[in-house]
C-alpha positions in Angstrom: 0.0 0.0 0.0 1.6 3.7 -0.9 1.4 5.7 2.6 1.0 9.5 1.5 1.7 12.6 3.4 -0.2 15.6 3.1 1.6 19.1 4.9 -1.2 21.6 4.8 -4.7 20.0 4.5 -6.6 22.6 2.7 -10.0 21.6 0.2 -8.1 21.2 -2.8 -5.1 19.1 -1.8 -8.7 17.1 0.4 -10.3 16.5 -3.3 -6.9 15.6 -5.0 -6.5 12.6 -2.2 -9.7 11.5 -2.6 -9.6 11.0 -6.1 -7.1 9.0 -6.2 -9.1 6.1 -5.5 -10.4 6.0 -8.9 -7.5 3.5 -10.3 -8.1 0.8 -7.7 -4.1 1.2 -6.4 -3.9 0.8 -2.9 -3.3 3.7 -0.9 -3.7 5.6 2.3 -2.6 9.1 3.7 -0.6 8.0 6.7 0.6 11.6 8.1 -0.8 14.9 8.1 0.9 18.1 9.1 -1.6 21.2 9.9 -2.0 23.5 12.8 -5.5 23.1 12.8 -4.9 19.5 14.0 -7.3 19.1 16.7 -9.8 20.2 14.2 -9.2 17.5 11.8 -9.7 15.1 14.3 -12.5 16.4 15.0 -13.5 15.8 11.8 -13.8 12.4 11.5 -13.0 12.6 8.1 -12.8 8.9 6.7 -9.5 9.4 4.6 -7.5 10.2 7.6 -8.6 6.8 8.9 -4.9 5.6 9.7 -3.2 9.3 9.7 -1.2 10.6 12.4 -1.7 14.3 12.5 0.9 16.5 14.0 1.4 20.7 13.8 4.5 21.0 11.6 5.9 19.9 8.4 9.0 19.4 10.6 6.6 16.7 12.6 5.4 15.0 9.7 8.9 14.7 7.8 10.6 13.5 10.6 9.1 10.4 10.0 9.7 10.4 5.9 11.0 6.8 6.0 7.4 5.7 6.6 6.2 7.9 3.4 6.3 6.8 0.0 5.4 10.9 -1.0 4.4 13.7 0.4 1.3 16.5 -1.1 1.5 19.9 -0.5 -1.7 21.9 0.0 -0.9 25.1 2.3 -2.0 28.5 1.3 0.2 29.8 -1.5 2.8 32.1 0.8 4.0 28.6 2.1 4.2 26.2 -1.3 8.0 27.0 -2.0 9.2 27.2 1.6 7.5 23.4 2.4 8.7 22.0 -1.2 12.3 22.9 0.2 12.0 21.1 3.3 10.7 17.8 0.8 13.5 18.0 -1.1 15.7 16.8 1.7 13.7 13.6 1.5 14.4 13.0 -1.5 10.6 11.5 -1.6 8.4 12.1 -4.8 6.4 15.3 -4.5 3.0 16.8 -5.1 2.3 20.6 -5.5 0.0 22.6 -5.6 0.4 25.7 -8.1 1.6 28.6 -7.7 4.8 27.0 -7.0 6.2 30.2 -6.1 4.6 33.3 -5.6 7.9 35.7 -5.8 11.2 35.9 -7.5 13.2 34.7 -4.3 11.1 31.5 -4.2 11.4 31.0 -7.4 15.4 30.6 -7.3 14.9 29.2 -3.8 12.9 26.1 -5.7 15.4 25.8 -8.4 18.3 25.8 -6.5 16.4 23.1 -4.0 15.6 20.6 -6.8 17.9 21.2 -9.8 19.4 17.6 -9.2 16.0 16.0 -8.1 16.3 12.8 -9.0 12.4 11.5 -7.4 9.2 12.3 -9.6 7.7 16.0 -9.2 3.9 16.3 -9.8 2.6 20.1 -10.0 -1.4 20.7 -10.2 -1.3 22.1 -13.5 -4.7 19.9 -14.4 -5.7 21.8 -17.6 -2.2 21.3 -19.3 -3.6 17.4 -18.9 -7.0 17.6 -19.7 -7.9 15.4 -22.4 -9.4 18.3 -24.7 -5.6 19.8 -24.4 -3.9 16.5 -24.9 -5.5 16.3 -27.9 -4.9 19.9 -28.9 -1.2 19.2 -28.6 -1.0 15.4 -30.6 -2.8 18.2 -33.7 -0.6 20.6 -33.5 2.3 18.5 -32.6 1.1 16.6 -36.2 2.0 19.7 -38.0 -2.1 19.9 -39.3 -1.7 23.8 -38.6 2.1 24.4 -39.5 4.3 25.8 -37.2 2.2 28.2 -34.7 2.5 32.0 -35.2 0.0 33.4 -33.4 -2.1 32.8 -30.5 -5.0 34.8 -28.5 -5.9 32.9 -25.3 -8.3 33.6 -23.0 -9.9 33.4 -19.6 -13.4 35.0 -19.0 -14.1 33.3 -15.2 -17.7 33.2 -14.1 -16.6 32.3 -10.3 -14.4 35.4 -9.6 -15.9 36.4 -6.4 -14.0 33.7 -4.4 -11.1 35.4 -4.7 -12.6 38.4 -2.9 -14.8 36.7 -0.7 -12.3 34.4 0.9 -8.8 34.4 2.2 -7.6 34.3 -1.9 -7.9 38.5 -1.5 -4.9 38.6 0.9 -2.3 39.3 -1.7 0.7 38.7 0.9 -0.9 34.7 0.3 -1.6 34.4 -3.3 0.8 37.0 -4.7 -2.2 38.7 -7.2 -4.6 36.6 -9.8 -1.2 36.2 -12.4 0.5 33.7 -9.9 -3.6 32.3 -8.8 -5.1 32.2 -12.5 -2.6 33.2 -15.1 -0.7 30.2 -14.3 -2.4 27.2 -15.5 -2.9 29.5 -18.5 0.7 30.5 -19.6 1.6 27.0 -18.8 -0.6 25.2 -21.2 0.4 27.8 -24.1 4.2 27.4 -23.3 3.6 23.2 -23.3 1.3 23.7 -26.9 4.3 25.5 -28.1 6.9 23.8 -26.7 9.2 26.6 -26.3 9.7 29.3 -23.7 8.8 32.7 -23.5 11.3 35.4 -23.8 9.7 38.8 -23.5 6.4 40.1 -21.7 4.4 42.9 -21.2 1.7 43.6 -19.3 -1.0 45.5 -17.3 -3.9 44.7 -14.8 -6.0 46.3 -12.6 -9.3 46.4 -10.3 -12.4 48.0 -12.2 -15.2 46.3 -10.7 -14.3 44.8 -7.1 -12.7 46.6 -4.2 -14.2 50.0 -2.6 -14.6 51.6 0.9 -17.1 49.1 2.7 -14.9 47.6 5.9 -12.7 45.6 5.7 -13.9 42.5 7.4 -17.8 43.2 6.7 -19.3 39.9 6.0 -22.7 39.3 4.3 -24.3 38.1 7.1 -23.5 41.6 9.2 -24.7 43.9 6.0 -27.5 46.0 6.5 -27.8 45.6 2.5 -27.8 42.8 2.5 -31.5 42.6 0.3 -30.1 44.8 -1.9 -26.2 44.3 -2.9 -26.0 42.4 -6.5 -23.2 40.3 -4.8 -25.0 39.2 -1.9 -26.5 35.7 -1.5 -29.7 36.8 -0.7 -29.6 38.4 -4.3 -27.9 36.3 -6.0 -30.1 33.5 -5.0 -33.7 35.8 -5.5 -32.2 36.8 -9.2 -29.6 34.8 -10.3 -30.5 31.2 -9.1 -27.2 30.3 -8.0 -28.0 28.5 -4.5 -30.5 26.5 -3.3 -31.4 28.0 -0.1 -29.8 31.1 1.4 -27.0 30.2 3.3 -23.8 32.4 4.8 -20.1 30.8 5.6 -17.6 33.2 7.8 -15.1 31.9 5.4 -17.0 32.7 1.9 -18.8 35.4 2.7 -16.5 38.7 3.3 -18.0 42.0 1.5 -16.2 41.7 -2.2 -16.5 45.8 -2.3 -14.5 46.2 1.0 -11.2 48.4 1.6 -7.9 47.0 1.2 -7.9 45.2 -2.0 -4.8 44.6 -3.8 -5.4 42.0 -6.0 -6.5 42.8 -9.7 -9.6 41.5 -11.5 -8.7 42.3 -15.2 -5.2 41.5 -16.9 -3.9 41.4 -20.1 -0.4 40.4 -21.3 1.7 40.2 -24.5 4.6 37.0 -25.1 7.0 36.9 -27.6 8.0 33.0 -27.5 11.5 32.0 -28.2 10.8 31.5 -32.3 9.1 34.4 -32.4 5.8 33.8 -32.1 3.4 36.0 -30.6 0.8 35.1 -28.1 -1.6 37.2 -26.1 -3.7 36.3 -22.9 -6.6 38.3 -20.8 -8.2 37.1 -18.0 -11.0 38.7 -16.0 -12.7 37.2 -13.0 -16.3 39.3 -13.2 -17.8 37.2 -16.1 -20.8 35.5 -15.2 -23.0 32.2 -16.6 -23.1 31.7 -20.3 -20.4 34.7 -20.4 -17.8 31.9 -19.5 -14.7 30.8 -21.6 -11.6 29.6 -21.2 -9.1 28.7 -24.2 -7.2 29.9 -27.0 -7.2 30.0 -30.9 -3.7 29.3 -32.4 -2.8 30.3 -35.6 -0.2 28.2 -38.4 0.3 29.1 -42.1 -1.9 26.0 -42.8 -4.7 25.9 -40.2 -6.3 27.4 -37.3 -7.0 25.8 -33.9 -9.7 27.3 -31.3 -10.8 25.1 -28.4 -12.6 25.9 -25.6 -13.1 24.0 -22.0 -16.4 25.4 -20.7 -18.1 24.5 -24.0 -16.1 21.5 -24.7 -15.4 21.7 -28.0 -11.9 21.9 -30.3 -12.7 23.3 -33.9 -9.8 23.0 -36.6 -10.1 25.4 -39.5 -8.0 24.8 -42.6 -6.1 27.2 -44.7 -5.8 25.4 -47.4 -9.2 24.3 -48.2 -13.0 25.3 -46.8 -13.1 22.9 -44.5 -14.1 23.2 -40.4 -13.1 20.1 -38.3 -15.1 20.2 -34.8 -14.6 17.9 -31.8 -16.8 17.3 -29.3 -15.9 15.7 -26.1 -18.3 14.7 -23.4 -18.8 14.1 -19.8 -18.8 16.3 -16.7 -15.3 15.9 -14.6 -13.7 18.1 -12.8 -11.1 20.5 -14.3 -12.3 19.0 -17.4 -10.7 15.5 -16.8 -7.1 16.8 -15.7 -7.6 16.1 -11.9 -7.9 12.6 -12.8 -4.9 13.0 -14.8 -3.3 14.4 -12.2 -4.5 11.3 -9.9 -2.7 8.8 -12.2 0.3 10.5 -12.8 0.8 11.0 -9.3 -0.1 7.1 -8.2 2.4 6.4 -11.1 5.2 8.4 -9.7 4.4 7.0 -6.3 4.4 3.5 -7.3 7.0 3.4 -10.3 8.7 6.7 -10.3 7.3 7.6 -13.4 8.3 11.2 -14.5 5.0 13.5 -14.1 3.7 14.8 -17.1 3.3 18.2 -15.4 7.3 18.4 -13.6 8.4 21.6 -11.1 10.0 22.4 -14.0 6.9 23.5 -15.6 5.7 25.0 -12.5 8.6 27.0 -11.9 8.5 28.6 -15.9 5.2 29.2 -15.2 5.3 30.9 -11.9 8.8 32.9 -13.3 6.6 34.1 -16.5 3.8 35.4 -14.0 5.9 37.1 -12.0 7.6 39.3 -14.5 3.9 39.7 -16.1 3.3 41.2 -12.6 6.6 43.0 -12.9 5.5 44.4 -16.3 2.5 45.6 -15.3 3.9 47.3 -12.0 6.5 49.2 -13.8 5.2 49.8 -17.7 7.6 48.3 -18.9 8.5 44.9 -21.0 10.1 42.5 -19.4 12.8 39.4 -20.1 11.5 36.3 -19.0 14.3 34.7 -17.0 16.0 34.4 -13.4 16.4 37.7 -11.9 20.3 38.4 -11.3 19.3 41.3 -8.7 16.1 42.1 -6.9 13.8 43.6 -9.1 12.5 47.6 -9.6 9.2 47.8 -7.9 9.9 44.7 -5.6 7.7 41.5 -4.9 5.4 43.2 -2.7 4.6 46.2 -5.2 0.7 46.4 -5.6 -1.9 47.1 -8.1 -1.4 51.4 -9.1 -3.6 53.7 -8.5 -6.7 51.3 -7.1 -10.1 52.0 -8.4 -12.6 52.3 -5.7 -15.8 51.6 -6.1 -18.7 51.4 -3.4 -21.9 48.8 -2.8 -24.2 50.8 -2.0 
Protein backbone atom coordinates (compact mmCIF):
# COMPACT_ATOMS: atom_id res chain seq x y z
CA UNK A 1 0.00 0.00 0.00
CA UNK A 2 1.57 3.69 -0.91
CA UNK A 3 1.41 5.71 2.61
CA UNK A 4 0.97 9.49 1.47
CA UNK A 5 1.71 12.59 3.43
CA UNK A 6 -0.19 15.63 3.08
CA UNK A 7 1.56 19.08 4.92
CA UNK A 8 -1.16 21.64 4.84
CA UNK A 9 -4.70 19.98 4.46
CA UNK A 10 -6.65 22.59 2.75
CA UNK A 11 -9.97 21.62 0.21
CA UNK A 12 -8.12 21.24 -2.76
CA UNK A 13 -5.13 19.05 -1.83
CA UNK A 14 -8.66 17.06 0.37
CA UNK A 15 -10.26 16.46 -3.33
CA UNK A 16 -6.95 15.59 -4.96
CA UNK A 17 -6.52 12.60 -2.25
CA UNK A 18 -9.66 11.54 -2.57
CA UNK A 19 -9.57 10.97 -6.11
CA UNK A 20 -7.08 8.96 -6.18
CA UNK A 21 -9.12 6.09 -5.47
CA UNK A 22 -10.36 6.01 -8.88
CA UNK A 23 -7.54 3.50 -10.33
CA UNK A 24 -8.13 0.82 -7.69
CA UNK A 25 -4.09 1.17 -6.44
CA UNK A 26 -3.87 0.75 -2.89
CA UNK A 27 -3.32 3.68 -0.92
CA UNK A 28 -3.66 5.55 2.28
CA UNK A 29 -2.63 9.08 3.67
CA UNK A 30 -0.60 7.98 6.66
CA UNK A 31 0.63 11.59 8.10
CA UNK A 32 -0.82 14.87 8.15
CA UNK A 33 0.90 18.09 9.10
CA UNK A 34 -1.60 21.21 9.89
CA UNK A 35 -1.97 23.48 12.85
CA UNK A 36 -5.47 23.07 12.77
CA UNK A 37 -4.93 19.52 14.03
CA UNK A 38 -7.31 19.05 16.73
CA UNK A 39 -9.83 20.17 14.16
CA UNK A 40 -9.17 17.54 11.76
CA UNK A 41 -9.65 15.11 14.26
CA UNK A 42 -12.50 16.43 14.95
CA UNK A 43 -13.55 15.77 11.75
CA UNK A 44 -13.84 12.40 11.46
CA UNK A 45 -12.98 12.58 8.07
CA UNK A 46 -12.82 8.94 6.67
CA UNK A 47 -9.55 9.44 4.62
CA UNK A 48 -7.49 10.15 7.58
CA UNK A 49 -8.58 6.84 8.89
CA UNK A 50 -4.87 5.60 9.68
CA UNK A 51 -3.22 9.31 9.70
CA UNK A 52 -1.21 10.59 12.42
CA UNK A 53 -1.71 14.28 12.55
CA UNK A 54 0.86 16.47 14.00
CA UNK A 55 1.41 20.69 13.75
CA UNK A 56 4.52 20.96 11.55
CA UNK A 57 5.89 19.89 8.38
CA UNK A 58 9.03 19.42 10.57
CA UNK A 59 6.59 16.68 12.63
CA UNK A 60 5.44 14.97 9.68
CA UNK A 61 8.92 14.72 7.78
CA UNK A 62 10.55 13.46 10.58
CA UNK A 63 9.11 10.37 9.96
CA UNK A 64 9.71 10.43 5.95
CA UNK A 65 10.98 6.77 5.99
CA UNK A 66 7.38 5.65 6.61
CA UNK A 67 6.23 7.88 3.40
CA UNK A 68 6.25 6.80 -0.02
CA UNK A 69 5.36 10.93 -0.95
CA UNK A 70 4.42 13.71 0.44
CA UNK A 71 1.31 16.49 -1.13
CA UNK A 72 1.52 19.90 -0.49
CA UNK A 73 -1.70 21.89 0.01
CA UNK A 74 -0.91 25.14 2.30
CA UNK A 75 -2.00 28.51 1.27
CA UNK A 76 0.19 29.84 -1.52
CA UNK A 77 2.75 32.15 0.85
CA UNK A 78 3.96 28.58 2.10
CA UNK A 79 4.15 26.21 -1.25
CA UNK A 80 8.05 26.96 -1.96
CA UNK A 81 9.21 27.16 1.62
CA UNK A 82 7.45 23.43 2.41
CA UNK A 83 8.75 21.99 -1.16
CA UNK A 84 12.25 22.89 0.22
CA UNK A 85 12.00 21.06 3.35
CA UNK A 86 10.70 17.82 0.84
CA UNK A 87 13.51 17.95 -1.11
CA UNK A 88 15.71 16.77 1.71
CA UNK A 89 13.74 13.63 1.53
CA UNK A 90 14.42 12.98 -1.51
CA UNK A 91 10.65 11.50 -1.60
CA UNK A 92 8.38 12.13 -4.79
CA UNK A 93 6.36 15.32 -4.47
CA UNK A 94 3.02 16.76 -5.08
CA UNK A 95 2.33 20.61 -5.49
CA UNK A 96 -0.03 22.64 -5.62
CA UNK A 97 0.36 25.66 -8.07
CA UNK A 98 1.62 28.58 -7.65
CA UNK A 99 4.79 27.01 -7.02
CA UNK A 100 6.17 30.18 -6.09
CA UNK A 101 4.56 33.33 -5.56
CA UNK A 102 7.94 35.74 -5.75
CA UNK A 103 11.23 35.92 -7.52
CA UNK A 104 13.18 34.67 -4.32
CA UNK A 105 11.08 31.52 -4.16
CA UNK A 106 11.44 30.99 -7.40
CA UNK A 107 15.43 30.61 -7.30
CA UNK A 108 14.92 29.16 -3.84
CA UNK A 109 12.86 26.10 -5.70
CA UNK A 110 15.36 25.83 -8.40
CA UNK A 111 18.31 25.81 -6.54
CA UNK A 112 16.39 23.14 -3.98
CA UNK A 113 15.64 20.63 -6.76
CA UNK A 114 17.91 21.18 -9.80
CA UNK A 115 19.36 17.65 -9.23
CA UNK A 116 15.98 15.99 -8.14
CA UNK A 117 16.25 12.84 -8.98
CA UNK A 118 12.43 11.55 -7.41
CA UNK A 119 9.25 12.29 -9.56
CA UNK A 120 7.71 15.97 -9.20
CA UNK A 121 3.87 16.33 -9.80
CA UNK A 122 2.60 20.15 -10.01
CA UNK A 123 -1.40 20.70 -10.16
CA UNK A 124 -1.31 22.13 -13.47
CA UNK A 125 -4.74 19.90 -14.45
CA UNK A 126 -5.74 21.83 -17.62
CA UNK A 127 -2.25 21.26 -19.27
CA UNK A 128 -3.59 17.40 -18.85
CA UNK A 129 -7.05 17.62 -19.71
CA UNK A 130 -7.89 15.42 -22.44
CA UNK A 131 -9.40 18.33 -24.72
CA UNK A 132 -5.64 19.77 -24.37
CA UNK A 133 -3.94 16.50 -24.89
CA UNK A 134 -5.50 16.28 -27.91
CA UNK A 135 -4.87 19.88 -28.86
CA UNK A 136 -1.16 19.23 -28.58
CA UNK A 137 -0.99 15.43 -30.61
CA UNK A 138 -2.79 18.16 -33.70
CA UNK A 139 -0.56 20.65 -33.48
CA UNK A 140 2.31 18.46 -32.63
CA UNK A 141 1.13 16.59 -36.20
CA UNK A 142 1.95 19.70 -38.03
CA UNK A 143 -2.06 19.89 -39.31
CA UNK A 144 -1.69 23.79 -38.64
CA UNK A 145 2.12 24.39 -39.52
CA UNK A 146 4.34 25.83 -37.22
CA UNK A 147 2.19 28.18 -34.71
CA UNK A 148 2.53 32.01 -35.21
CA UNK A 149 0.03 33.41 -33.45
CA UNK A 150 -2.09 32.83 -30.52
CA UNK A 151 -4.97 34.82 -28.46
CA UNK A 152 -5.94 32.88 -25.34
CA UNK A 153 -8.30 33.61 -22.98
CA UNK A 154 -9.92 33.40 -19.57
CA UNK A 155 -13.35 34.95 -18.99
CA UNK A 156 -14.12 33.34 -15.19
CA UNK A 157 -17.68 33.25 -14.05
CA UNK A 158 -16.61 32.34 -10.30
CA UNK A 159 -14.44 35.39 -9.58
CA UNK A 160 -15.94 36.37 -6.41
CA UNK A 161 -13.99 33.72 -4.36
CA UNK A 162 -11.07 35.39 -4.73
CA UNK A 163 -12.63 38.39 -2.94
CA UNK A 164 -14.77 36.68 -0.67
CA UNK A 165 -12.34 34.37 0.95
CA UNK A 166 -8.80 34.44 2.21
CA UNK A 167 -7.57 34.34 -1.92
CA UNK A 168 -7.88 38.51 -1.46
CA UNK A 169 -4.93 38.60 0.92
CA UNK A 170 -2.33 39.30 -1.71
CA UNK A 171 0.71 38.71 0.91
CA UNK A 172 -0.88 34.70 0.27
CA UNK A 173 -1.57 34.39 -3.27
CA UNK A 174 0.75 37.03 -4.72
CA UNK A 175 -2.23 38.66 -7.17
CA UNK A 176 -4.57 36.59 -9.82
CA UNK A 177 -1.16 36.16 -12.42
CA UNK A 178 0.54 33.68 -9.90
CA UNK A 179 -3.56 32.31 -8.82
CA UNK A 180 -5.12 32.23 -12.54
CA UNK A 181 -2.62 33.21 -15.07
CA UNK A 182 -0.69 30.24 -14.34
CA UNK A 183 -2.45 27.17 -15.52
CA UNK A 184 -2.94 29.53 -18.55
CA UNK A 185 0.74 30.45 -19.64
CA UNK A 186 1.56 26.98 -18.83
CA UNK A 187 -0.60 25.18 -21.24
CA UNK A 188 0.40 27.84 -24.08
CA UNK A 189 4.15 27.37 -23.29
CA UNK A 190 3.61 23.21 -23.31
CA UNK A 191 1.33 23.69 -26.86
CA UNK A 192 4.26 25.49 -28.07
CA UNK A 193 6.86 23.82 -26.74
CA UNK A 194 9.15 26.57 -26.28
CA UNK A 195 9.73 29.27 -23.68
CA UNK A 196 8.77 32.69 -23.46
CA UNK A 197 11.28 35.42 -23.82
CA UNK A 198 9.72 38.80 -23.53
CA UNK A 199 6.43 40.08 -21.66
CA UNK A 200 4.40 42.91 -21.25
CA UNK A 201 1.70 43.60 -19.29
CA UNK A 202 -1.00 45.52 -17.32
CA UNK A 203 -3.90 44.73 -14.78
CA UNK A 204 -6.05 46.31 -12.64
CA UNK A 205 -9.30 46.44 -10.28
CA UNK A 206 -12.38 48.00 -12.21
CA UNK A 207 -15.23 46.29 -10.69
CA UNK A 208 -14.31 44.78 -7.05
CA UNK A 209 -12.75 46.62 -4.19
CA UNK A 210 -14.25 49.99 -2.60
CA UNK A 211 -14.64 51.56 0.88
CA UNK A 212 -17.10 49.13 2.74
CA UNK A 213 -14.91 47.62 5.85
CA UNK A 214 -12.70 45.56 5.74
CA UNK A 215 -13.88 42.48 7.38
CA UNK A 216 -17.80 43.25 6.67
CA UNK A 217 -19.28 39.91 5.95
CA UNK A 218 -22.70 39.32 4.26
CA UNK A 219 -24.30 38.11 7.08
CA UNK A 220 -23.51 41.61 9.21
CA UNK A 221 -24.73 43.95 6.04
CA UNK A 222 -27.55 46.03 6.51
CA UNK A 223 -27.75 45.64 2.51
CA UNK A 224 -27.81 42.75 2.53
CA UNK A 225 -31.51 42.61 0.29
CA UNK A 226 -30.08 44.83 -1.94
CA UNK A 227 -26.17 44.28 -2.88
CA UNK A 228 -26.01 42.43 -6.51
CA UNK A 229 -23.19 40.30 -4.75
CA UNK A 230 -24.96 39.16 -1.86
CA UNK A 231 -26.46 35.71 -1.55
CA UNK A 232 -29.73 36.78 -0.71
CA UNK A 233 -29.63 38.45 -4.30
CA UNK A 234 -27.87 36.29 -6.00
CA UNK A 235 -30.05 33.54 -4.99
CA UNK A 236 -33.66 35.85 -5.52
CA UNK A 237 -32.19 36.82 -9.20
CA UNK A 238 -29.59 34.81 -10.27
CA UNK A 239 -30.49 31.21 -9.08
CA UNK A 240 -27.22 30.25 -7.97
CA UNK A 241 -27.98 28.48 -4.46
CA UNK A 242 -30.52 26.55 -3.33
CA UNK A 243 -31.38 28.03 -0.12
CA UNK A 244 -29.80 31.07 1.41
CA UNK A 245 -26.95 30.25 3.28
CA UNK A 246 -23.78 32.44 4.81
CA UNK A 247 -20.08 30.80 5.58
CA UNK A 248 -17.56 33.15 7.75
CA UNK A 249 -15.12 31.90 5.38
CA UNK A 250 -16.97 32.68 1.86
CA UNK A 251 -18.83 35.44 2.67
CA UNK A 252 -16.45 38.65 3.32
CA UNK A 253 -17.97 42.01 1.46
CA UNK A 254 -16.19 41.68 -2.19
CA UNK A 255 -16.50 45.83 -2.29
CA UNK A 256 -14.48 46.17 1.05
CA UNK A 257 -11.21 48.43 1.62
CA UNK A 258 -7.90 47.02 1.15
CA UNK A 259 -7.88 45.20 -1.95
CA UNK A 260 -4.83 44.60 -3.77
CA UNK A 261 -5.41 42.03 -6.03
CA UNK A 262 -6.55 42.81 -9.74
CA UNK A 263 -9.56 41.51 -11.51
CA UNK A 264 -8.74 42.31 -15.23
CA UNK A 265 -5.18 41.54 -16.85
CA UNK A 266 -3.86 41.41 -20.10
CA UNK A 267 -0.35 40.44 -21.32
CA UNK A 268 1.70 40.18 -24.49
CA UNK A 269 4.62 37.00 -25.06
CA UNK A 270 7.02 36.88 -27.57
CA UNK A 271 8.05 32.98 -27.52
CA UNK A 272 11.52 31.99 -28.23
CA UNK A 273 10.84 31.54 -32.35
CA UNK A 274 9.10 34.38 -32.38
CA UNK A 275 5.77 33.77 -32.07
CA UNK A 276 3.44 36.02 -30.56
CA UNK A 277 0.77 35.10 -28.10
CA UNK A 278 -1.64 37.19 -26.13
CA UNK A 279 -3.74 36.27 -22.86
CA UNK A 280 -6.65 38.28 -20.77
CA UNK A 281 -8.15 37.12 -18.01
CA UNK A 282 -11.04 38.65 -16.00
CA UNK A 283 -12.70 37.23 -13.00
CA UNK A 284 -16.34 39.28 -13.25
CA UNK A 285 -17.77 37.20 -16.11
CA UNK A 286 -20.84 35.51 -15.18
CA UNK A 287 -23.01 32.16 -16.60
CA UNK A 288 -23.06 31.74 -20.26
CA UNK A 289 -20.44 34.67 -20.42
CA UNK A 290 -17.77 31.88 -19.49
CA UNK A 291 -14.74 30.82 -21.55
CA UNK A 292 -11.61 29.57 -21.18
CA UNK A 293 -9.08 28.72 -24.16
CA UNK A 294 -7.15 29.86 -27.04
CA UNK A 295 -7.20 29.99 -30.92
CA UNK A 296 -3.73 29.34 -32.36
CA UNK A 297 -2.80 30.25 -35.58
CA UNK A 298 -0.20 28.15 -38.40
CA UNK A 299 0.33 29.10 -42.15
CA UNK A 300 -1.85 26.00 -42.79
CA UNK A 301 -4.72 25.86 -40.16
CA UNK A 302 -6.28 27.36 -37.32
CA UNK A 303 -7.03 25.80 -33.88
CA UNK A 304 -9.67 27.29 -31.35
CA UNK A 305 -10.82 25.13 -28.43
CA UNK A 306 -12.58 25.94 -25.57
CA UNK A 307 -13.14 23.97 -22.02
CA UNK A 308 -16.43 25.41 -20.66
CA UNK A 309 -18.13 24.47 -23.99
CA UNK A 310 -16.11 21.47 -24.73
CA UNK A 311 -15.36 21.73 -27.99
CA UNK A 312 -11.94 21.90 -30.31
CA UNK A 313 -12.69 23.33 -33.86
CA UNK A 314 -9.82 22.98 -36.58
CA UNK A 315 -10.09 25.40 -39.50
CA UNK A 316 -7.97 24.75 -42.59
CA UNK A 317 -6.07 27.23 -44.67
CA UNK A 318 -5.79 25.37 -47.38
CA UNK A 319 -9.18 24.28 -48.17
CA UNK A 320 -12.95 25.29 -46.78
CA UNK A 321 -13.13 22.88 -44.46
CA UNK A 322 -14.07 23.20 -40.42
CA UNK A 323 -13.14 20.06 -38.28
CA UNK A 324 -15.06 20.17 -34.84
CA UNK A 325 -14.60 17.91 -31.84
CA UNK A 326 -16.81 17.33 -29.31
CA UNK A 327 -15.87 15.74 -26.10
CA UNK A 328 -18.30 14.73 -23.41
CA UNK A 329 -18.81 14.14 -19.76
CA UNK A 330 -18.79 16.30 -16.66
CA UNK A 331 -15.29 15.86 -14.63
CA UNK A 332 -13.69 18.12 -12.81
CA UNK A 333 -11.10 20.46 -14.34
CA UNK A 334 -12.31 19.01 -17.43
CA UNK A 335 -10.70 15.49 -16.84
CA UNK A 336 -7.12 16.84 -15.72
CA UNK A 337 -7.57 16.12 -11.89
CA UNK A 338 -7.90 12.61 -12.78
CA UNK A 339 -4.86 12.96 -14.77
CA UNK A 340 -3.30 14.39 -12.15
CA UNK A 341 -4.52 11.34 -9.91
CA UNK A 342 -2.65 8.84 -12.22
CA UNK A 343 0.33 10.54 -12.79
CA UNK A 344 0.77 10.97 -9.31
CA UNK A 345 -0.07 7.10 -8.16
CA UNK A 346 2.38 6.45 -11.05
CA UNK A 347 5.20 8.41 -9.70
CA UNK A 348 4.43 6.95 -6.28
CA UNK A 349 4.37 3.54 -7.30
CA UNK A 350 6.98 3.38 -10.27
CA UNK A 351 8.66 6.66 -10.29
CA UNK A 352 7.33 7.55 -13.42
CA UNK A 353 8.29 11.15 -14.53
CA UNK A 354 5.02 13.54 -14.14
CA UNK A 355 3.66 14.83 -17.08
CA UNK A 356 3.26 18.20 -15.42
CA UNK A 357 7.31 18.43 -13.60
CA UNK A 358 8.37 21.60 -11.10
CA UNK A 359 10.01 22.41 -14.05
CA UNK A 360 6.94 23.50 -15.63
CA UNK A 361 5.67 25.00 -12.47
CA UNK A 362 8.59 26.98 -11.91
CA UNK A 363 8.53 28.59 -15.91
CA UNK A 364 5.20 29.20 -15.21
CA UNK A 365 5.26 30.93 -11.95
CA UNK A 366 8.81 32.93 -13.27
CA UNK A 367 6.65 34.11 -16.50
CA UNK A 368 3.80 35.39 -14.01
CA UNK A 369 5.90 37.13 -11.96
CA UNK A 370 7.64 39.27 -14.49
CA UNK A 371 3.95 39.65 -16.09
CA UNK A 372 3.26 41.23 -12.58
CA UNK A 373 6.57 43.02 -12.89
CA UNK A 374 5.49 44.42 -16.33
CA UNK A 375 2.52 45.64 -15.30
CA UNK A 376 3.85 47.27 -11.99
CA UNK A 377 6.47 49.22 -13.78
CA UNK A 378 5.17 49.76 -17.67
CA UNK A 379 7.62 48.29 -18.95
CA UNK A 380 8.46 44.91 -21.00
CA UNK A 381 10.11 42.46 -19.36
CA UNK A 382 12.85 39.36 -20.08
CA UNK A 383 11.47 36.34 -19.04
CA UNK A 384 14.32 34.74 -17.01
CA UNK A 385 15.98 34.36 -13.44
CA UNK A 386 16.42 37.75 -11.91
CA UNK A 387 20.32 38.41 -11.30
CA UNK A 388 19.31 41.26 -8.71
CA UNK A 389 16.07 42.08 -6.91
CA UNK A 390 13.83 43.59 -9.07
CA UNK A 391 12.52 47.63 -9.62
CA UNK A 392 9.22 47.80 -7.91
CA UNK A 393 9.88 44.74 -5.56
CA UNK A 394 7.67 41.48 -4.93
CA UNK A 395 5.42 43.18 -2.72
CA UNK A 396 4.56 46.19 -5.16
CA UNK A 397 0.66 46.42 -5.58
CA UNK A 398 -1.92 47.10 -8.09
CA UNK A 399 -1.37 51.36 -9.11
CA UNK A 400 -3.65 53.67 -8.49
CA UNK A 401 -6.69 51.34 -7.08
CA UNK A 402 -10.06 51.96 -8.42
CA UNK A 403 -12.61 52.33 -5.72
CA UNK A 404 -15.82 51.64 -6.09
CA UNK A 405 -18.72 51.39 -3.43
CA UNK A 406 -21.86 48.79 -2.76
CA UNK A 407 -24.23 50.78 -1.99
Amino acid sequence: MLRIGIIGYGARIAHMARGLNVFGIPYAVTAVADPRGEAIKAGDDGLLAQARVVPTADDLLAGAAQLDGVMIGTRCNLHTEMACKVATTGLPLFLEKPVAISFEQVQQLDAAFRNYAAPTVVSFPLRLSPLLQTVKQIIDAGRIGTVEHVDAYNDVPYGTVYFRTWYRDYALTGGLFLQKATHDLDYLTYLLDQPPQVVAAMNARRVFGGDMPRNLQCKDCELNERCPESPFVRFRHGFERAAVAFSDQYDYCVFSEGMEIEDVANCILQYESGAQVSYSQNVFARYKAERRGARLRGYNGTIEFDWYQNQIKLFSHTQPVVETIDFTGDMPHFGGDRELCHDWLMALRDGKPSRSPLAAGILSALTCLWARESAQTRQFCEVRMPSRPCRQGDNATLQAPIRHTSG
